[in-house]
C-alpha positions in Angstrom: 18.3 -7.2 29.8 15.4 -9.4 30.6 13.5 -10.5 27.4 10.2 -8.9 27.9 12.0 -5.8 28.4 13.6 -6.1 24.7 10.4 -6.9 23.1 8.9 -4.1 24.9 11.7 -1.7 23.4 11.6 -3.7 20.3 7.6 -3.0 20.4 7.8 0.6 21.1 10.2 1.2 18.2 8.2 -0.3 15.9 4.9 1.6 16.9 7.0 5.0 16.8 8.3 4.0 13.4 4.9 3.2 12.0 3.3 6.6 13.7 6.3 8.0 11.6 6.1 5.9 7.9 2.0 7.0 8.5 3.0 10.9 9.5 5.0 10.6 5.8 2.5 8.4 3.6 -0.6 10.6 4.9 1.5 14.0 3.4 2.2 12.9 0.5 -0.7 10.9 -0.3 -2.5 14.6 0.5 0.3 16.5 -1.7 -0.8 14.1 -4.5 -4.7 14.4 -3.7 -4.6 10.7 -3.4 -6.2 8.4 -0.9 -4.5 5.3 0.9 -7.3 3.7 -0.5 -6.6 4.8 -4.3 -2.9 3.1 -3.4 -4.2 0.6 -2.3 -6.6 -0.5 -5.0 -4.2 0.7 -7.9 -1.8 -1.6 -6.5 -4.3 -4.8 -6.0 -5.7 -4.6 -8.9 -2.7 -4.0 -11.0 -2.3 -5.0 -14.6 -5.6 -7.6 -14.0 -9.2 -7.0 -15.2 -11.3 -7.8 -11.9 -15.1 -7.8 -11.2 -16.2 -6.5 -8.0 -16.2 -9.9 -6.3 -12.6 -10.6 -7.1 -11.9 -7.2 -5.5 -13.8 -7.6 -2.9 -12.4 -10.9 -1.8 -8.5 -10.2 -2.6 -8.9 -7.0 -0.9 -11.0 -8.8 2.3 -13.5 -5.3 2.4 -16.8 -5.1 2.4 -18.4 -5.0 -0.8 -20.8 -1.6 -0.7 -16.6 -0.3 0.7 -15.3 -1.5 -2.7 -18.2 -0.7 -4.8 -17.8 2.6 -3.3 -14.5 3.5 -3.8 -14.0 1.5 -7.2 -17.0 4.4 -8.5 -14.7 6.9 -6.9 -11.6 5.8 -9.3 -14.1 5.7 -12.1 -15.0 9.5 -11.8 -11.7 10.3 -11.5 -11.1 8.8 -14.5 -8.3 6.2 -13.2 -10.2 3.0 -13.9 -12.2 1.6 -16.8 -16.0 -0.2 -16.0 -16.7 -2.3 -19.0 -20.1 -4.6 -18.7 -19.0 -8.4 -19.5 -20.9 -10.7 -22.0 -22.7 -11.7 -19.3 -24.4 -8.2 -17.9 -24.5 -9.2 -14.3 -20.6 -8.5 -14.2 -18.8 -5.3 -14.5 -14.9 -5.4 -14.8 -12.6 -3.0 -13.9 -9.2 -2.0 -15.4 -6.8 0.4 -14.3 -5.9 2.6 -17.4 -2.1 4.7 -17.8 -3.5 7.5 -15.8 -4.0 5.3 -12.8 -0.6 3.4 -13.4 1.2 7.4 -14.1 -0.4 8.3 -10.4 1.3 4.9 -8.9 4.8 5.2 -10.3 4.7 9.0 -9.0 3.5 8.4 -5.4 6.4 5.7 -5.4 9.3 7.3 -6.8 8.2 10.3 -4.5 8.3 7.6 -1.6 11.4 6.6 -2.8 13.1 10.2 -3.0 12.0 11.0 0.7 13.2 7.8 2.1 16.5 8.3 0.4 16.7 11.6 1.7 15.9 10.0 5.3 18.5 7.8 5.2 21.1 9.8 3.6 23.6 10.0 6.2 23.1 6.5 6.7 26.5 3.7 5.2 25.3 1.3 2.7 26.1 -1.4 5.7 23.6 0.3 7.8 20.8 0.8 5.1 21.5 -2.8 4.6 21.3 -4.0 7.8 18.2 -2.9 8.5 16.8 -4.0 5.7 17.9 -7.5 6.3 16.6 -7.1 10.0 13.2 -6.0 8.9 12.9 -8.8 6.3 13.5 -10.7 9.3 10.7 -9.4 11.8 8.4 -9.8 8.9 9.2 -13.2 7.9 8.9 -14.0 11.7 5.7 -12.1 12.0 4.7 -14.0 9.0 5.6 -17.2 10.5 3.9 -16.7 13.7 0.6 -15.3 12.3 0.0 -18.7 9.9 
């Protein structure tokens, strides 16, 4: 097999898997009443206190997109806005709720995946997992 024909494969598995991981995360992000970008945020911001700069620029979104959304965690109570010293900065802090709503959307990734690849050998699950460390690493590599 010619080798643009196996990255073309390779490519088209890859798309259908992420239309598939998507198809998954999208259900039971709405099961939860969460948003990718609640995840997302929770899982940047971890167990730091961050201003809205630091957010904005670990996160590389616009700012008014993170001011936005960091208001929406706020009102649904998953985040703590203190004013600093200084009263030009506001930090933000995740509080156990947030951290609770986290752990659950991951052990319920985790259960579903399991489930998924339940009829799969440990050799198998393995493999892949070595594989896709693999593409990413060369993805990684490539991209730099």
């Amino acid at each position: 097999m010619e080798s643009t024909e196996k990255s073309l494969q390779l490519l088209e598995k890859v798309t259908e898997f992420n239309h598939h991981y998507k198809y998954l995360t999208d259900h039971l992000l709405h099961e939860l009443g969460l948003s990718h970008s609640t995840i997302n945020l929770i899982e940047l911001i971890g167990d730091d206190e961050m201003t809205l700069k630091e957010i904005t620029k670990k996160s590389r979104l616009d700012k008014s997109t993170v001011s936005r959304q960091m208001n929406a965690l706020v009102r649904k109570e998953l985040v703590t806005k203190t004013a600093g010293t200084d009263k030009r900065y506001v930090y933000f802090k995740l509080n156990d709720k947030a951290s609770e709503v986290f752990k659950n959307y991951h052990t319920q990734l985790e259960e579903k995946f399991q489930n998924i690849l339940s009829g799969w050998t440990e050799e198998e699950a393995h493999m892949l997992t070595v594989l896709l460390g693999r593409l990413n690493r060369s993805m990684t590599n490539r991209m730099n």
